[in-house]
C-alpha positions in Angstrom: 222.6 106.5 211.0 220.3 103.9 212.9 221.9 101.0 213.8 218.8 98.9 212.7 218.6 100.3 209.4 222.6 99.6 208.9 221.6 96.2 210.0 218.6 96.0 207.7 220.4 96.9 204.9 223.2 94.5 205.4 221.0 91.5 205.4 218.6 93.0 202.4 222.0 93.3 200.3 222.8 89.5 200.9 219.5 87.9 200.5 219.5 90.2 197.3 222.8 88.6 196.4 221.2 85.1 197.8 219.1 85.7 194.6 221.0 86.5 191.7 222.6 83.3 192.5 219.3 81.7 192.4 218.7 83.3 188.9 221.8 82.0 187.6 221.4 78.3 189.0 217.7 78.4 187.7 218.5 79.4 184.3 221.1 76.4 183.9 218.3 73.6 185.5 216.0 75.1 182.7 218.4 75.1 180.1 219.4 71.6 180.7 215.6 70.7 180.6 215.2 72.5 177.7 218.1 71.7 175.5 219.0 75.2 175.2 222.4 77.4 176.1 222.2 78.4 179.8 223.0 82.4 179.4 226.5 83.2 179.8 226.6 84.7 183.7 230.7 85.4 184.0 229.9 88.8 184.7 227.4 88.6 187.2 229.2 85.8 188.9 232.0 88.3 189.7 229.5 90.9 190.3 228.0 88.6 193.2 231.7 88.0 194.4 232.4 91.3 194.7 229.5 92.3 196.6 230.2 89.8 199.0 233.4 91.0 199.6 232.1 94.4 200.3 229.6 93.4 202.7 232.0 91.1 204.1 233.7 94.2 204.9 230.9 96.1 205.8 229.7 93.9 208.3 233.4 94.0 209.2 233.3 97.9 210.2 229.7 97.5 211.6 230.5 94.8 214.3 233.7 97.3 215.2 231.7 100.4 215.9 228.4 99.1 216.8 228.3 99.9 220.6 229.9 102.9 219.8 227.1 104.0 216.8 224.6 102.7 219.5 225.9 105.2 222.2 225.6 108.1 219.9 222.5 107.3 218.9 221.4 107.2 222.6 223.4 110.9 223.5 221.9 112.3 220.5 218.0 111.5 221.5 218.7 112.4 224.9 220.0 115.8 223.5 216.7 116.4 220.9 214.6 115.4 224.4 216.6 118.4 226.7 216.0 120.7 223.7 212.3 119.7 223.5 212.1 120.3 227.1 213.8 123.2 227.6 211.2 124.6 223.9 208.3 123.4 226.1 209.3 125.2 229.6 210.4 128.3 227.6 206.6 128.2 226.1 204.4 127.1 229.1 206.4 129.9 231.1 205.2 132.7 229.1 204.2 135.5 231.9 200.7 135.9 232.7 198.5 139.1 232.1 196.6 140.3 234.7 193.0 139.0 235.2 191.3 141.5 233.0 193.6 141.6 230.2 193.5 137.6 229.7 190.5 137.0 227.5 192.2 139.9 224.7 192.0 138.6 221.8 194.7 138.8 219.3 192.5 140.8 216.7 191.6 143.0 219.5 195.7 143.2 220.7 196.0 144.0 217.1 193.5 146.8 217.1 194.9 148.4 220.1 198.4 148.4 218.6 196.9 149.9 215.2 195.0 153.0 216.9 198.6 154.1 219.4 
């Protein structure tokens, strides 16, 4: 997992939470404005707490293994870059024909291996 996208995630979830509370104050202003029952939000109220726990938590477990999730992160692409580099040298070292057999073709390699 990417450490930005655990932190992007983190602060989406909380400005999504940031909100629902918004809804909820919203809906009583306009009620009040126009003399009708604000909906009844009990449920989403302890929705929002909950979640706020849970990324209180979250956040929690991502502050303790940060560096750590970081220094993976770096072993990991430096491990993908030797095995890209060693795919590359394994391919650009290919051995050589001789001069005259360079410029075969593969229809023509293909040809030759057809008529033995």
């Amino acid at each position: 997992m990417n450490v930005n996208e655990i932190k992007q995630f983190l602060s989406f979830q909380a400005k999504a939470l940031d909100c629902l509370e918004f809804l909820i104050k919203y809906d009583r202003e306009q009620a009040m404005k126009t003399n009708q029952p604000a909906e009844r939000t009990i449920v989403l109220k302890a929705f929002i707490d909950t979640q706020r726990r849970s990324l209180d938590v979250a956040n929690l477990l991502f502050t303790k293994h940060e560096q750590a999730i970081i220094k993976d992160e770096k072993e990991q692409r430096v491990k993908v870059q030797a095995i890209k580099s060693k795919t590359l040298a394994t391919i650009t070292q290919q051995p050589k024909q001789n001069a005259e057999n360079e410029e075969v073709g593969l229809f023509d390699a293909l040809q030759g291996d057809a008529n033995q």
